[in-house]
Structures are given as C-alpha cells and as structure tokens.
Residue frames relative to the residue before (quaternion, step in Angstrom):
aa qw qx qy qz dx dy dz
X 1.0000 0.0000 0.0000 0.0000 0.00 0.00 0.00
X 0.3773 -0.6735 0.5867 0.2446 3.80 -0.95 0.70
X 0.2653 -0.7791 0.5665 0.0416 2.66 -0.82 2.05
X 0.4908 0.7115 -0.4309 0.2592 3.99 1.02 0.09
X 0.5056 -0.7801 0.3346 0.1547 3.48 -0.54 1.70
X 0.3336 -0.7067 0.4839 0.3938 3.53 -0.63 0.41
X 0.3842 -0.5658 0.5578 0.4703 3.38 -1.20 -0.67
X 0.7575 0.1108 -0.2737 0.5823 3.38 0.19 0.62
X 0.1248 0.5088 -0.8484 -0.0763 3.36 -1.85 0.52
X 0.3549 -0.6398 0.6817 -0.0015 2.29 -2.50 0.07
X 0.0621 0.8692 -0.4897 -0.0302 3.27 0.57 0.76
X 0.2616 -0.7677 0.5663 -0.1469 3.70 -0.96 1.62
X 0.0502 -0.7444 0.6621 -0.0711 3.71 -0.70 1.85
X 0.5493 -0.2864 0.4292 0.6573 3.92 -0.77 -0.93
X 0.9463 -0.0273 0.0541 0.3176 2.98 -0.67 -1.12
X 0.6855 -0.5590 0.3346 0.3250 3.91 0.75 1.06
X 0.6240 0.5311 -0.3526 0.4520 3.86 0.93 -0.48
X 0.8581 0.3144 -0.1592 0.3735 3.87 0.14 -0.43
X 0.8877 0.2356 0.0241 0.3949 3.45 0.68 -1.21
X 0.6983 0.3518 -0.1818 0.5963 3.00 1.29 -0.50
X 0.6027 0.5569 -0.3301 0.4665 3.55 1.07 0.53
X 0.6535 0.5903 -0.1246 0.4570 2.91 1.60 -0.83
X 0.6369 0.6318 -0.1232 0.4242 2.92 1.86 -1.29
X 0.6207 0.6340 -0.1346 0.4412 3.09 1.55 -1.29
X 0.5512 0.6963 -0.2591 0.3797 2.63 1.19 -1.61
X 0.7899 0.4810 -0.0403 0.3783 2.94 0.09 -2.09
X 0.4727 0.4751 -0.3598 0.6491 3.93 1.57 -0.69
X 0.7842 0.4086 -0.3809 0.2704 3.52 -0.21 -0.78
X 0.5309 0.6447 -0.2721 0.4780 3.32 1.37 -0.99
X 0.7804 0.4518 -0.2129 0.3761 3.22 0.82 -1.06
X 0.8403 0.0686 0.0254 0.5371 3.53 0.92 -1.42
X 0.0165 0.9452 -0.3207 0.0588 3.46 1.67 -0.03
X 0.7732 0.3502 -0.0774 0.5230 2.92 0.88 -1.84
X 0.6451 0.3943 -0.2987 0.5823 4.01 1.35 0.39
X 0.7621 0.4092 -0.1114 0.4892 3.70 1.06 -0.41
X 0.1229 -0.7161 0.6264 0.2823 3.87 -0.39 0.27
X 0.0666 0.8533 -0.5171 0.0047 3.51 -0.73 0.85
X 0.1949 0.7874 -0.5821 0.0569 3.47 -0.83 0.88
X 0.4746 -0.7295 0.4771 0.1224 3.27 -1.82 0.17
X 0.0482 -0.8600 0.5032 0.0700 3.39 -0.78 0.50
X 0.3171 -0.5685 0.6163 0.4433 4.15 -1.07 -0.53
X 0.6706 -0.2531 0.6254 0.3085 2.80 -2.12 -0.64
X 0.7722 0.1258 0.1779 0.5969 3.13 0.79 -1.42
X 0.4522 -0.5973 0.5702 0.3371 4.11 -1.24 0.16
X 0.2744 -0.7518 0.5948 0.0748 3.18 -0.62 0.81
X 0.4116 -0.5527 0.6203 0.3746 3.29 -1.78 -0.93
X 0.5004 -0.6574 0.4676 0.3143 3.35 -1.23 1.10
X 0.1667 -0.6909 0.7005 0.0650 3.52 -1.20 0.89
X 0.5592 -0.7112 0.4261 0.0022 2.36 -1.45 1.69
X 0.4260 0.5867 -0.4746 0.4991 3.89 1.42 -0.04
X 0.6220 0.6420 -0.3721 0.2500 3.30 0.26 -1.56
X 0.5370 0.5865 -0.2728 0.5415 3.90 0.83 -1.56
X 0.8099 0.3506 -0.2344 0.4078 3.69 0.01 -1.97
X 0.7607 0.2458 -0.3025 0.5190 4.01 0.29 -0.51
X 0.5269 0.5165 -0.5475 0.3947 3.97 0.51 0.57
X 0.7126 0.5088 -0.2302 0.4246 3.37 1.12 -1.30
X 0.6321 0.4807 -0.3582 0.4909 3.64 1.23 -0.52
X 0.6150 0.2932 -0.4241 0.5966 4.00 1.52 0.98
X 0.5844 -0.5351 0.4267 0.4361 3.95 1.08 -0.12
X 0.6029 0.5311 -0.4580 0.3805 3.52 0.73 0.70
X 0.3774 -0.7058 0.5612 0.2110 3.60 -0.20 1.24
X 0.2636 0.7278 -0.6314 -0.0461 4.07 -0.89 -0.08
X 0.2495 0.7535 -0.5875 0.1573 3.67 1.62 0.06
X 0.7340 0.5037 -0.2529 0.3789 3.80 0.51 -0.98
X 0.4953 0.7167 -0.3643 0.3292 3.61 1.24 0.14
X 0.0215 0.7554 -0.6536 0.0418 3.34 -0.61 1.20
X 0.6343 -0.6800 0.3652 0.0440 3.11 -1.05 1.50
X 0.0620 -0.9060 0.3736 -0.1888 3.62 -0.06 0.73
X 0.2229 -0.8464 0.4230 0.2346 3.47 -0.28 0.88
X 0.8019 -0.4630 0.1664 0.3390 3.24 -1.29 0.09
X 0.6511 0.4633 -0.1615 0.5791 3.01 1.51 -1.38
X 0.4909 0.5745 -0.4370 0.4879 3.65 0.92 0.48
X 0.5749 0.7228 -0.2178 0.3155 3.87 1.23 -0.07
X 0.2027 -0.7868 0.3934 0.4301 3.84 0.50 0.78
X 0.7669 0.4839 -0.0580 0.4175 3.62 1.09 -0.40
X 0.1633 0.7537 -0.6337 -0.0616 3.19 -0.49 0.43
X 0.3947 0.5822 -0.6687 0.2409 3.83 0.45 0.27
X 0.0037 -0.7578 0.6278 -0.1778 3.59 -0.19 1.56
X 0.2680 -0.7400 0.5690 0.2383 3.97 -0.93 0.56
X 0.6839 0.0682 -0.0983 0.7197 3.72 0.51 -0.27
X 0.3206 -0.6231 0.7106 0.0638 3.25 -2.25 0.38
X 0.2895 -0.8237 0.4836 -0.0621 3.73 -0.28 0.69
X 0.1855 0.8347 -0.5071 0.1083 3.56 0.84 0.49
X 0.1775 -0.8512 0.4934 0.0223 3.21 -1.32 0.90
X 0.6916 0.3535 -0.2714 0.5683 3.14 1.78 0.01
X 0.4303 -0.6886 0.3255 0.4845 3.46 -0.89 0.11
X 0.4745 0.5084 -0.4942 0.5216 4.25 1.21 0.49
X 0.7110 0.3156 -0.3892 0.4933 4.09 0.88 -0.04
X 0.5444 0.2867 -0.4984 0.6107 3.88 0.81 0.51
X 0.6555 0.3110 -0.5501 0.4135 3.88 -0.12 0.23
X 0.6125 0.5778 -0.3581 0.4034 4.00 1.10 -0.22
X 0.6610 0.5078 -0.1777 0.5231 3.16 1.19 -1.31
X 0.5644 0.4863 -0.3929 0.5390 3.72 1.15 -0.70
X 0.7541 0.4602 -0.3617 0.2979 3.68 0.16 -0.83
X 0.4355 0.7372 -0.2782 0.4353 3.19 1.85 -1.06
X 0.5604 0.6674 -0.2171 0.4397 3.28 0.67 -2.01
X 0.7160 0.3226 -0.3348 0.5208 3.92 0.18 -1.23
X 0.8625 0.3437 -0.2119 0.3050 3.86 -0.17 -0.25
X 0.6848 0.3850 -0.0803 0.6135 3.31 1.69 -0.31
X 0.3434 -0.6748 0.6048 0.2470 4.11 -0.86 0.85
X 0.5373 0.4575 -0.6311 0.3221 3.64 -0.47 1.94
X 0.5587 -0.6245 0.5097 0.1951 2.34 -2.03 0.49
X 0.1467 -0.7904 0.5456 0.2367 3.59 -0.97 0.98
X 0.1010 0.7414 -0.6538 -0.1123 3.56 -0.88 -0.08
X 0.2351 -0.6944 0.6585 0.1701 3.90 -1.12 1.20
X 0.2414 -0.6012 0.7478 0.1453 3.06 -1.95 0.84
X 0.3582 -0.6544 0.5810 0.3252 3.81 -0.53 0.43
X 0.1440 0.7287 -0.6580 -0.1236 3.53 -0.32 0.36
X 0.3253 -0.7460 0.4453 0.3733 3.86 -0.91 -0.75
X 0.5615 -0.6623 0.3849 0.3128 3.45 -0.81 0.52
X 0.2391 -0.8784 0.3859 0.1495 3.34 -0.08 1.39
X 0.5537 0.5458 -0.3836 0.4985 3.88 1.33 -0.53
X 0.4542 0.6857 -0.4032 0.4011 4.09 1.37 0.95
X 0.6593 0.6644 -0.2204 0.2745 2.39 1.74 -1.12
X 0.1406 -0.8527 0.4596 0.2044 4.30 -0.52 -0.02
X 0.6835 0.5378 -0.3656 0.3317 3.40 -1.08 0.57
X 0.8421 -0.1686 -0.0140 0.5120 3.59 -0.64 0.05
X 0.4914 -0.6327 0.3491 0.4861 3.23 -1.30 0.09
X 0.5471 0.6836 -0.3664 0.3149 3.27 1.26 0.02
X 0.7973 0.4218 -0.1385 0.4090 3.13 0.93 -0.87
X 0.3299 0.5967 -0.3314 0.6521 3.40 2.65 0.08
X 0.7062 0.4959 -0.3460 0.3683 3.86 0.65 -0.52
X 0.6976 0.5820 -0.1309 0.3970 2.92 1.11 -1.35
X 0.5748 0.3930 -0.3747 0.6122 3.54 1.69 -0.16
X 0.4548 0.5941 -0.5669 0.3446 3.81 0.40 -0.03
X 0.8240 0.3868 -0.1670 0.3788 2.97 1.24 -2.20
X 0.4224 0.5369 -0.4442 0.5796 3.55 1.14 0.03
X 0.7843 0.3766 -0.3325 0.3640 3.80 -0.14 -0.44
X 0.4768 0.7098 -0.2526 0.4528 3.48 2.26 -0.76
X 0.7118 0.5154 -0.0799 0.4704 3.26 0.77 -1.66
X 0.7569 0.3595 -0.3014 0.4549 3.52 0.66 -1.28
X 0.5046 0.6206 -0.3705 0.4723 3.58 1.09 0.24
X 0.5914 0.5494 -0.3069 0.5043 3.50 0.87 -1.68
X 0.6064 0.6787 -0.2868 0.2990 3.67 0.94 -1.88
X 0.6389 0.5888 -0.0692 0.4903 3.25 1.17 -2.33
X 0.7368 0.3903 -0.2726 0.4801 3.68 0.64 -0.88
X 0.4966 0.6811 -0.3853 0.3756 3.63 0.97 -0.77
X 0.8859 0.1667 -0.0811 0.4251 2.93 0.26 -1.83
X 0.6330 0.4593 -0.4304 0.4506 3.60 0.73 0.46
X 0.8489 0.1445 -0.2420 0.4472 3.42 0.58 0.05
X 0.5279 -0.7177 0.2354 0.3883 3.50 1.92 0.48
C-alpha cells in the first residue's frame, strides 16, 4: 500500500461525533505537522461524551469537539477522503464525481450501538479507538 501522505485528508463518519474525530485525532497526533487533517459527518450530530473519556486515556483531548457536517466546511480542496461509514463512502463517492479526490472506506463500526454495561460500552469506543490508530499506522506509517 502507498504509504505517501497527502496534504490534505478528510476523514468522514455519519454524523462527526464518534469516528471521524477520533480518526483525525489520531492522524493529527501522528503526522499533523506534515498533513492538514480534519473531520466532518454527513450530518451534525451530538457530542458524545465517551469519545473525550477513551481519547484521553491515549493523550488526545477531543472534549471540545463539536460535530459538524460536511457541507458546513469552507473547503473541500481535500487530497484523499477517508470514509468510515457506509452513508460517508456513498457521500464521498458522489463527491468523487465532481471534485479531484481520493476516497478510500475503512469499515469501522458504530460504537454508541453497542449495549450493556458501562464497561463493556467503553471497551467498544476503545476497540473502535485502536482499530483506527491500527488503520492509520499502516497506511500512512
């Protein structure tokens, strides 16, 4: 896989509150200072309050994230697209016909699906944390 960074991504969930904040997050942490990177939804969500608690238990602050939708963006001269749901690769695909990016989808799931304890509601955040961190490793090293 070509591990050579764009200058811009975009990383793209439904609704901007879970996955694509995290994702970013974790891109920015990583290559930030070589990469503008940012996130959007489909839609604006509502800020979820896991997100903050299993970013900070790696050093990534997102308590201050407020969700946001795509078309809310002054910009879209993005190089790659990142989709993480399967309604932000059918956005990003439509995008794709009218605009010069690249999409590429990461299946991720939607942890706030998950049921039962709070323990075991955490642990999908951090399963959904990681398999990102995982996703970012090996595509962009």
């Amino acid at each position: 896989m070509d591990k050579r960074l764009p200058h811009a991504i975009l990383f793209v969930c439904t609704q901007n509150a879970i996955r694509s904040p995290m994702a970013a997050a974790i891109m920015h942490a990583a290559h930030g200072h070589r990469v503008y990177v940012a996130s959007a939804g489909i839609e604006a969500g509502d800020p979820d309050p896991f997100v903050g608690l299993v970013m900070d238990e790696i050093g990534l602050d997102l308590t201050r994230h407020r969700p946001h939708a795509i078309d809310d963006l002054a910009d879209h001269a993005f190089d790659l697209v990142v989709t993480l749901s399967p309604e932000a690769r059918a956005h990003a695909e439509e995008m794709a016909k009218t605009l010069a990016i690249e999409v590429e989808h990461w299946p991720t799931p939607d942890p706030s699906k998950e049921q039962g304890s709070r323990n075991q509601i955490m642990d999908s955040y951090r399963a959904v944390r990681d398999g990102l961190a995982k996703n970012v490793r090996e595509r962009f090293g």
